[in-house]
C-alpha positions in Angstrom: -90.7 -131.7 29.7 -89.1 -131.1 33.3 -90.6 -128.2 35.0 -87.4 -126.7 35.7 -86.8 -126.9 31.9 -90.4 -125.3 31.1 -89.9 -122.9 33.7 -86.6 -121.4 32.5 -88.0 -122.0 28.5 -90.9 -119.2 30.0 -88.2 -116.9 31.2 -86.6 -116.7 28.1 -90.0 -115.9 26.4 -90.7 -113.5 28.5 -86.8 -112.0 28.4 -87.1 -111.6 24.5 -91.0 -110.3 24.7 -89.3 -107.6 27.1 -86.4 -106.7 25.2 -88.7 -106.3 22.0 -91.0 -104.1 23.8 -88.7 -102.2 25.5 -86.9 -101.6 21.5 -90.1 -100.7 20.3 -90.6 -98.2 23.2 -87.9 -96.3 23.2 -87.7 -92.8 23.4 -87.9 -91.0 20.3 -85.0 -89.0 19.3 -84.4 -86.7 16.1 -80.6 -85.7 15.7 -78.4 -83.6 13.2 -75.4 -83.9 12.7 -72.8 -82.7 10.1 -70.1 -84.2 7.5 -67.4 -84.4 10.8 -69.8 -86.7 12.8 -70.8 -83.7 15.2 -73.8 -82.9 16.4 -75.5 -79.7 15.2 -79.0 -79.9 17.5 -81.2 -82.8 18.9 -84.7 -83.0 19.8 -85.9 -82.2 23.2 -86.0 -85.5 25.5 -89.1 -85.1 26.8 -91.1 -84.3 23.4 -91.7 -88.3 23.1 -92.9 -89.0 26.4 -96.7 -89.1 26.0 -97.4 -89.8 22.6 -94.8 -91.5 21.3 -94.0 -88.1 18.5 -90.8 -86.0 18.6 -90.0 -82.9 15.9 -87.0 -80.8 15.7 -86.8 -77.5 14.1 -83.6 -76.8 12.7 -82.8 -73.4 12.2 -79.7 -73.4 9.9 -79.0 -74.4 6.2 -78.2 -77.3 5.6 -74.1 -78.5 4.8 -72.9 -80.7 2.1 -72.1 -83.7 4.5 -75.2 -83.0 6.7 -77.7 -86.4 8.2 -80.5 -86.8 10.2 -80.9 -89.7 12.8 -84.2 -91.0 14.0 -84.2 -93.7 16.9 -86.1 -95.3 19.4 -87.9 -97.1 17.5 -88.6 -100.3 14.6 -91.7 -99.4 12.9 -91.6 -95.3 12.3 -93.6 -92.7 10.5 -91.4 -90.2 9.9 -91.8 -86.5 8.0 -87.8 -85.0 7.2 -89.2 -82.3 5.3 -92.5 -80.5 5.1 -92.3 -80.7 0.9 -92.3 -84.2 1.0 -95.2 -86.2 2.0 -94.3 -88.6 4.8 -93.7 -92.4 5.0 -94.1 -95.9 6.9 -90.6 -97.0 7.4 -89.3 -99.9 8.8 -86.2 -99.5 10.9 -84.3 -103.2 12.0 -82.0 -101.7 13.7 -84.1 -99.1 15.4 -82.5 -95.9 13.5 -82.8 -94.5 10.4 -79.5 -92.5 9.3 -80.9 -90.2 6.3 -78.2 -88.1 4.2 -79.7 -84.6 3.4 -80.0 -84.4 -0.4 -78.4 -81.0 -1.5 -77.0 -79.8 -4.5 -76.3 -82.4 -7.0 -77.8 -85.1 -5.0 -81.0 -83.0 -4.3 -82.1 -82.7 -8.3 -84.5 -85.8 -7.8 -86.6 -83.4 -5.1 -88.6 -80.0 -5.5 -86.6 -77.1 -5.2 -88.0 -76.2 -1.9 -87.4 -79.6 -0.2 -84.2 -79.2 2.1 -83.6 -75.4 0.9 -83.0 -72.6 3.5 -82.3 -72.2 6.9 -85.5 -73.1 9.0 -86.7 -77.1 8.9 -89.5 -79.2 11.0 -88.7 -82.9 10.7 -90.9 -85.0 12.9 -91.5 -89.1 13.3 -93.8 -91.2 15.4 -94.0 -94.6 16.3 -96.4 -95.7 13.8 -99.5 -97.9 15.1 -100.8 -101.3 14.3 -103.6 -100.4 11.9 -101.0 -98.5 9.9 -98.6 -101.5 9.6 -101.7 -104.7 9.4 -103.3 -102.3 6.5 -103.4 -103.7 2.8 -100.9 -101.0 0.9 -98.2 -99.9 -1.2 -95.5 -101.7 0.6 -92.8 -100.6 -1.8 -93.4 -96.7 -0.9 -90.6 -94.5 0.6 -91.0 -90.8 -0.2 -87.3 -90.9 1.7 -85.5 -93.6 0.7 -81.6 -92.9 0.1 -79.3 -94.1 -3.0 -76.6 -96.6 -1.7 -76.5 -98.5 1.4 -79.4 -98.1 3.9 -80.7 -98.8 7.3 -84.4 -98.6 7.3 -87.1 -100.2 4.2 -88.4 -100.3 1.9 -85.2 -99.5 -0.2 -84.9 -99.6 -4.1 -81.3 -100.7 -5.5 -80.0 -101.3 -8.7 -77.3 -102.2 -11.1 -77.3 -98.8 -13.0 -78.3 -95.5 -13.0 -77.4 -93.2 -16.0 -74.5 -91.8 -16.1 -75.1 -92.0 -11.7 -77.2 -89.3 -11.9 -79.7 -88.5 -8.9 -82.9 -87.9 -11.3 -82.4 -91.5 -12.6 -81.6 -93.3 -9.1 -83.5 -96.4 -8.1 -84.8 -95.0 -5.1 -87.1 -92.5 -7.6 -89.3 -95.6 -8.4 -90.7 -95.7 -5.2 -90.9 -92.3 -3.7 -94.9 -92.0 -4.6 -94.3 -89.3 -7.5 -95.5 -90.9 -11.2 -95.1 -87.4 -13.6 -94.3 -89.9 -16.9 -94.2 -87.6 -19.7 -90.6 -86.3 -19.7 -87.2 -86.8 -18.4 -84.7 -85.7 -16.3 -84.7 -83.3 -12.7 -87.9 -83.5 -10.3 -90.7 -83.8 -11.1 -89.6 -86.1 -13.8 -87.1 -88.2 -12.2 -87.2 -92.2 -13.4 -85.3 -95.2 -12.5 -83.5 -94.3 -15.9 -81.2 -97.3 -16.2 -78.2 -97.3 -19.2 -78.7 -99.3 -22.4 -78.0 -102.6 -21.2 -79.0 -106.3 -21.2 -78.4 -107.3 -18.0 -80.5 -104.8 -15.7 -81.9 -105.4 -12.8 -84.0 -104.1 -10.1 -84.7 -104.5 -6.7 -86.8 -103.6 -3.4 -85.9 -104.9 -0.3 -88.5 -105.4 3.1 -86.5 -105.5 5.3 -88.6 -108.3 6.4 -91.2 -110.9 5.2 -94.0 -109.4 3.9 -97.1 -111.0 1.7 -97.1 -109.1 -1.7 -100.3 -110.3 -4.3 -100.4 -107.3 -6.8 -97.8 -105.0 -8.5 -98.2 -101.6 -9.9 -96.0 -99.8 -12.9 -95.4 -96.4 -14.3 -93.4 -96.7 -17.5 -91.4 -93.5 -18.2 -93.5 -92.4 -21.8 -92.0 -89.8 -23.4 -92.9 -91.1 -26.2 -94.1 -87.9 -28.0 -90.5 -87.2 -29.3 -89.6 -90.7 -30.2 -87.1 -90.7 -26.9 -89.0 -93.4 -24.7 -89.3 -97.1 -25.5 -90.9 -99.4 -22.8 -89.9 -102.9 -21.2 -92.5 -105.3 -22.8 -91.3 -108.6 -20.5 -89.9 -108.9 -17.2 -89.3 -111.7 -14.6 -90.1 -111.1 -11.6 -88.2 -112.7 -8.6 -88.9 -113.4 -5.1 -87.1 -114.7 -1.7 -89.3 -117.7 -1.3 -87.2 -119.3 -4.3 -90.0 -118.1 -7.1 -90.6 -116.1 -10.0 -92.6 -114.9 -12.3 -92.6 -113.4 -15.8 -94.9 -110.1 -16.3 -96.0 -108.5 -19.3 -96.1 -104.5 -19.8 -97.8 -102.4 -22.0 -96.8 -99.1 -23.8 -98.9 -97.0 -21.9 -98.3 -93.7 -19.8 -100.9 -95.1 -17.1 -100.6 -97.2 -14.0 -100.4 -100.9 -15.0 -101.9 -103.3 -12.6 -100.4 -106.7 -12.6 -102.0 -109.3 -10.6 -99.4 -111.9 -9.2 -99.3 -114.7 -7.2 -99.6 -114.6 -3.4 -95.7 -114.2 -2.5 -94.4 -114.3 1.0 -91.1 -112.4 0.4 -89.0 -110.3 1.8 -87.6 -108.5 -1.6 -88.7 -108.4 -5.3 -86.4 -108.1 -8.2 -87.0 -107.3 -11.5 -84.7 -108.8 -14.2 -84.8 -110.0 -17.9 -85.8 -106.3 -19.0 -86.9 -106.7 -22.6 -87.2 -103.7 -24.6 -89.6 -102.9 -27.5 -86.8 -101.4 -29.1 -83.4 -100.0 -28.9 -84.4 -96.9 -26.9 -84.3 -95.6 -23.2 -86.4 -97.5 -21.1 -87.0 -96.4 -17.9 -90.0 -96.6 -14.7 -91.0 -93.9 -13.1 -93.1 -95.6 -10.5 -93.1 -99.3 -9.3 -95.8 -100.2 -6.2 -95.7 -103.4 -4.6 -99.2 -104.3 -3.1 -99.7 -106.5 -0.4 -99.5 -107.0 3.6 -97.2 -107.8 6.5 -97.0 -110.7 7.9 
């Protein structure tokens, strides 16, 4: 190759190695702002400086209409709410946009999660032992129902009667109370009666996934609960496998093949019998790339 040509290949390198590092880098910032797109308050600009944290105390109840924002960064650790434990998120676009869950949409969450007028959010740039570590990749305790900008994100092609306790995004949250149905704690994906379900988590990049994790919903002490007893399990590379789950109320570990993937999906949902089905926790073991 031409020196010239090597020399400007090198530049380029270097150009996109900047502009990833300077993404990465970016000052933190927490904002609020309400349904009319205005700002309410915004962290202090200097807060990130040194160690790469920023929190905002928000002293004011929250509005129907209300989000946060967190940028400056792709690979987060961010706390919206003391009463929620906090999570590993992975934001492409370097924000996360996060619709406060009140009234209605707030019933999959404790009661004192996002409830009265004084709140600390925080987020960090999370570190590379955090993000190399084998885990739960499918955990969000913040995850959103609908469209989203950060991962991991849960979607699906029902949710009861589009209830919050039975949204997709309760199957990964971290919370596995499996004896009953219905508000926090015992939100479920609770799908409707159909044969055509299906269930996915997205990466939002490629990730290598080896083991999976599931929480049936088991109220089964009243006859309500059935289980899913077969279920194919898809992935981006072009693959799949089928899985087989037991009626149990316990964490099921299912041993898979190494997958480098950047979503799983869950289809061919076979019930035991004609009943409601439902999962209250799905964990998707593995690393990132």
């Amino acid at each position: 190759m031409h020196f010239k040509s090597i020399y400007k290949l090198g530049a380029i390198v270097c150009a996109v190695m900047l502009m990833a590092a300077c993404k990465q880098n970016a000052e933190l910032s927490i904002k609020l702002f309400d349904a009319e797109n205005t700002l309410i308050t915004q962290s202090d600009v200097n807060d990130s400086k040194e160690n790469n944290t920023v929190s905002l105390k928000i002293e004011r109840e929250y509005q129907q209409g209300d989000y946060l924002v967190v940028e400056g960064a792709e690979h987060l650790f961010v706390q919206l709410d003391k009463n929620i434990k906090g999570s590993l998120v992975y934001a492409p676009g370097g924000k996360i946009t996060f619709p406060i869950p009140i009234n209605e949409n707030g019933r999959n969450y404790s009661k004192e999660s996002f409830a009265g007028n004084l709140h600390n959010v925080s987020a960090r740039v999370s570190n590379n032992q955090e993000w190399s570590a084998y885990r739960n990749l499918a955990l969000n305790s913040f995850d959103i129902r609908g469209d989203s900008d950060f991962y991991p994100h849960a979607t699906s092609n029902s949710e009861c009667r589009g209830e919050s306790w039975y949204a997709a995004r309760n199957a990964i949250d971290g919370s596995n109370m499996s004896s009953e149905h219905g508000i926090w704690p015992y939100h479920s994906w609770g799908p409707d009666k159909r044969d055509d379900l299906w269930f996915k988590i997205d990466f939002g990049r490629d990730v290598e996934v080896d083991k999976l994790v599931i929480v049936n919903r088991a109220q089964y002490h009243d006859l309500h609960d059935s289980y899913w007893h077969t279920a194919l399990v898809e992935f981006s590379d072009g693959t799949s496998e089928t899985i087989k789950i037991d009626e149990t109320h316990k964490p099921q570990k299912i041993k898979i093949k190494k997958h480098a993937t950047s979503w799983v999906k869950f289809s061919g949902l076979i019930p035991n019998e004609n009943k409601w089905s439902a999962w209250v926790e799905v964990e998707v073991w593995g690393t990132d790339k």
